[in-house]
TORMI-8857 format. One record per residue (C-alpha): residue number from 1; residue in one letter; x, y, z. Coordinates in steps of 0.02 Angstrom, whole numbers, always signed. Example, Ala and Ser with C-alpha at 12.3 -4.5 7.8 and 13.67 -1.06 7.14 Angstrom:
% TORMI-8857
NODE  nr rest   east  north     up
NODE   1    A   +615   -225   +390
NODE   2    S   +684    -53   +357
% end
This chain:
% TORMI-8857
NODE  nr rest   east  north     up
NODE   1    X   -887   +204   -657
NODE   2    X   -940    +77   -552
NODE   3    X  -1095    +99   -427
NODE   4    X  -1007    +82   -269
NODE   5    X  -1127   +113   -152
NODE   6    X  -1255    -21   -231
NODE   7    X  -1138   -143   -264
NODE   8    X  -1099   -115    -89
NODE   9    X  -1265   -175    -34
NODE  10    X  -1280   -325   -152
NODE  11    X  -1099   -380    -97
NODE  12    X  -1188   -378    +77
NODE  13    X  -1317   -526    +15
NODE  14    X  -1251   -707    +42
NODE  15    X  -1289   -872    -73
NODE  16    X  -1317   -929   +116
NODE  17    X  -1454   -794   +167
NODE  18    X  -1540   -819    -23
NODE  19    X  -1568   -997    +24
NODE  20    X  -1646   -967   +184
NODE  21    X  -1755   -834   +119
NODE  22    X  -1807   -955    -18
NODE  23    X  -1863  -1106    +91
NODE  24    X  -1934   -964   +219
NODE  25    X  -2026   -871    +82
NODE  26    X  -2071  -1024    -30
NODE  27    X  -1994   -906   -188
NODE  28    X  -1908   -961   -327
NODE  29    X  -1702   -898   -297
NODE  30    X  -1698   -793   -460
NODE  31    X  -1881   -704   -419
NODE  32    X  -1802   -680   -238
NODE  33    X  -1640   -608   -276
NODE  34    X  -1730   -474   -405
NODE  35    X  -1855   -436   -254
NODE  36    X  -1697   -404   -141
NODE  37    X  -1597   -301   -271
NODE  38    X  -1760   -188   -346
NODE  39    X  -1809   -162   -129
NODE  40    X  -1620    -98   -108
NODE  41    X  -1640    +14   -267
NODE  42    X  -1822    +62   -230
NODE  43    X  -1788   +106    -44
NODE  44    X  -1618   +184    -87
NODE  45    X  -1730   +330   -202
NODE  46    X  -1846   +331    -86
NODE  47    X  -1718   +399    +31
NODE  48    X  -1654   +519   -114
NODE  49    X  -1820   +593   -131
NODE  50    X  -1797   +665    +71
NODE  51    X  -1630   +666    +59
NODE  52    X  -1627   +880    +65
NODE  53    X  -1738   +845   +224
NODE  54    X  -1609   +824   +345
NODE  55    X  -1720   +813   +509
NODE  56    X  -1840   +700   +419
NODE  57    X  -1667   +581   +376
NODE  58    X  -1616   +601   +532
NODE  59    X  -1768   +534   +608
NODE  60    X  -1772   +410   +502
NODE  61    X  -1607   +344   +545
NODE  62    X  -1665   +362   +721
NODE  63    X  -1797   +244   +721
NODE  64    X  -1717   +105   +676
NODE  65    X  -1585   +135   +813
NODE  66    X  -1638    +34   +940
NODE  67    X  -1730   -119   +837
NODE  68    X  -1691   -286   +865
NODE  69    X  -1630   -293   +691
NODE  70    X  -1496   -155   +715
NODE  71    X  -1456   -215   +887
NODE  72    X  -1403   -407   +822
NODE  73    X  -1366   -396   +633
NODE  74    X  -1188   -456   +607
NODE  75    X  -1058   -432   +452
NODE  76    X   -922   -527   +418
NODE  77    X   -781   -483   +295
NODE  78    X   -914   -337   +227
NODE  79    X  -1056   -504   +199
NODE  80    X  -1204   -504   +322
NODE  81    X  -1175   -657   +409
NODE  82    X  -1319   -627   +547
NODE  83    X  -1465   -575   +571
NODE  84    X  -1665   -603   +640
NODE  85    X  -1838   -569   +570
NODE  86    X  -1877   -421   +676
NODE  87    X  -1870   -318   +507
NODE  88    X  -2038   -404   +451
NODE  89    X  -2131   -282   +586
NODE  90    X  -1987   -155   +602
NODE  91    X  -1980    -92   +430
NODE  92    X  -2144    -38   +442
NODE  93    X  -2114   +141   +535
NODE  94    X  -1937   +186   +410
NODE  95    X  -2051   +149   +263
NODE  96    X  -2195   +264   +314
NODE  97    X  -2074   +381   +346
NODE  98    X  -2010   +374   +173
NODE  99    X  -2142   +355    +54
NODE 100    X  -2284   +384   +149
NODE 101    X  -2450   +333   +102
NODE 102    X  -2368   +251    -66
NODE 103    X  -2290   +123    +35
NODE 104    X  -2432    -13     +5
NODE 105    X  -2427    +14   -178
NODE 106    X  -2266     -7   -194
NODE 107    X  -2237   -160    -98
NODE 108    X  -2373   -200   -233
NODE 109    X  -2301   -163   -360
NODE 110    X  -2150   -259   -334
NODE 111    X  -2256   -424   -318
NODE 112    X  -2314   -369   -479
NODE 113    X  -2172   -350   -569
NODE 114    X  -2035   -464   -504
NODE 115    X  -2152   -599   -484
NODE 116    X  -2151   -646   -302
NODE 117    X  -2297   -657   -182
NODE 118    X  -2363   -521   -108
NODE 119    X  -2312   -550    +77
NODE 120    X  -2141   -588     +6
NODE 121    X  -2128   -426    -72
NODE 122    X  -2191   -361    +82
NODE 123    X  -2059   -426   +194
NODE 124    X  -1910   -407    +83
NODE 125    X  -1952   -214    +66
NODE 126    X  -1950   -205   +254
NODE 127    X  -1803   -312   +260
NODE 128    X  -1711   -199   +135
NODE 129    X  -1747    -13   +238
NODE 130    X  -1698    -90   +398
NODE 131    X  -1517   -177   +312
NODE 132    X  -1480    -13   +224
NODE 133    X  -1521   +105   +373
NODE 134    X  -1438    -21   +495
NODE 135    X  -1291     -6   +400
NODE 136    X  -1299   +185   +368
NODE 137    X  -1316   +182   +565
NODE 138    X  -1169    +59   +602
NODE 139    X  -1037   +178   +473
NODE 140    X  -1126   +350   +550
NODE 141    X  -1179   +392   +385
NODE 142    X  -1209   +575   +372
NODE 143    X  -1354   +659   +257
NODE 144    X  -1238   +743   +138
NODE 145    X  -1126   +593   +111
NODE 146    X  -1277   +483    +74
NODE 147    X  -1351   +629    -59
NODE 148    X  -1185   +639   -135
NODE 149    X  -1188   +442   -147
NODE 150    X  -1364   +431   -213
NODE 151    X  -1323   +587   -347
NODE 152    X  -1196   +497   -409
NODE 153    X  -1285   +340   -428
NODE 154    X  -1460   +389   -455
NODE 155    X  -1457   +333   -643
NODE 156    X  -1399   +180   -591
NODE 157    X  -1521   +134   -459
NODE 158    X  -1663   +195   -583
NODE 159    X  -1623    +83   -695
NODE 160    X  -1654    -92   -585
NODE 161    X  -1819    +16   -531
NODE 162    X  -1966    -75   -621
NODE 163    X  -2049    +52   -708
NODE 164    X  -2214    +38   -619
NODE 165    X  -2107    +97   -466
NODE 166    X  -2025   +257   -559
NODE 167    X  -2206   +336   -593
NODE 168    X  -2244   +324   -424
NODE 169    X  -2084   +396   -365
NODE 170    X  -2106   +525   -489
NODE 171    X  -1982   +462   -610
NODE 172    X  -2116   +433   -778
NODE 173    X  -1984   +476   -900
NODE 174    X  -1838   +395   -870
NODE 175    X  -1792   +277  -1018
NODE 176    X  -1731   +124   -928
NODE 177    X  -1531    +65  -1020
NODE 178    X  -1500   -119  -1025
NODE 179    X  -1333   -143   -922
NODE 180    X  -1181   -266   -966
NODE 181    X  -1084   -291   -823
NODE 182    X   -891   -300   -902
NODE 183    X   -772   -330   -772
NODE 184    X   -770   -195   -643
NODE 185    X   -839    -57   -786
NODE 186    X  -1011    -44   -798
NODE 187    X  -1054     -5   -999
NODE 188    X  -1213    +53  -1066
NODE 189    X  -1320    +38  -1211
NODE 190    X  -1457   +153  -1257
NODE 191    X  -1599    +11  -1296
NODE 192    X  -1745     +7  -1181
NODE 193    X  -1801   -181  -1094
NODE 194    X  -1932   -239   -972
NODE 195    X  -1862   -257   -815
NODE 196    X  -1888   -453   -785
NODE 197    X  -1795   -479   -953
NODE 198    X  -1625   -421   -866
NODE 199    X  -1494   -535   -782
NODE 200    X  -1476   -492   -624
NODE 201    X  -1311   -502   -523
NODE 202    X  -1268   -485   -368
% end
């Protein structure tokens, strides 16, 4: 079965936005499009791991509610078609919220592993809480929906996780799949790779 609600996410990402991040960010368009996609994934188990919290999600969702970013991000036809750079301060407070204290090493991490710079990491994590909480927000996304979402999907989104990221999230034994996209099926081998030897799609 397809992932829908990650492919919903990458659908949201334009060629368009990719380019301006790139000349913005100064990153190579392959190393910025893995940064976007592993942020989604990474924030998206983040969010799994307080899911059963449903005051702590809720106050999460909250405080993103009146950003700039949620105030004047725009879709069109499902693709995000505006937005502004608030995220690069806003993200901060939804990501403390989330993973606490393990926030910096993360953001790390990614920089690490995907191969961006640091402050690029750094912004595209913030960008990708405040798109995917923005967009929870704007379809009144409730708690249980989102766990039953995430459940379904978890195996998945682990498996774009680097695995630097996993161990922190508490995830040291998952045995990352290489994934062949075939159509609209998603089919599975059972042979480990390093993350940065995947193709990644969007």
């Amino acid at each position: 079965m397809a992932p829908v609600l990650l492919n919903q996410f990458r659908s949201i990402i334009t060629s368009p936005l990719i380019s301006v991040f790139c000349k913005k960010y100064e990153e190579n368009e392959i190393l910025l499009r893995r940064s976007i996609d592993t942020s989604i994934c990474t924030v998206l188990i983040g969010l799994d791991s307080i899911i059963n919290n449903s005051d702590l999600y809720d106050k999460i969702i909250d405080s993103i509610t009146f950003s700039e970013f949620n105030k004047t991000v725009e879709y069109d036809a499902g693709k995000l078609s505006s937005i502004n750079y608030s995220f690069e301060h806003e993200g901060f407070i939804p990501l403390n919220l989330i993973f606490s204290i393990k926030k910096g090493r993360i953001s790390e991490m990614i920089s690490n592993e995907v191969g961006v710079k640091s402050e690029t990491a750094n912004a595209i994590l913030n960008f990708a809480v405040m798109l995917i909480l923005s967009y929870f927000k704007k379809e009144n996304q409730t708690a249980n929906k989102t766990q039953d979402e995430l459940n379904a999907e978890k195996k998945i989104i682990l498996n774009t996780v680097p695995e630097g990221i996993r161990i922190i999230l508490g995830y040291p034994n998952f045995e990352c799949e290489e994934t062949h996209y075939d159509s609209n099926t998603l089919v599975k081998t059972n042979s480990k790779t390093h993350f940065l030897s995947k193709i990644f799609k969007l």
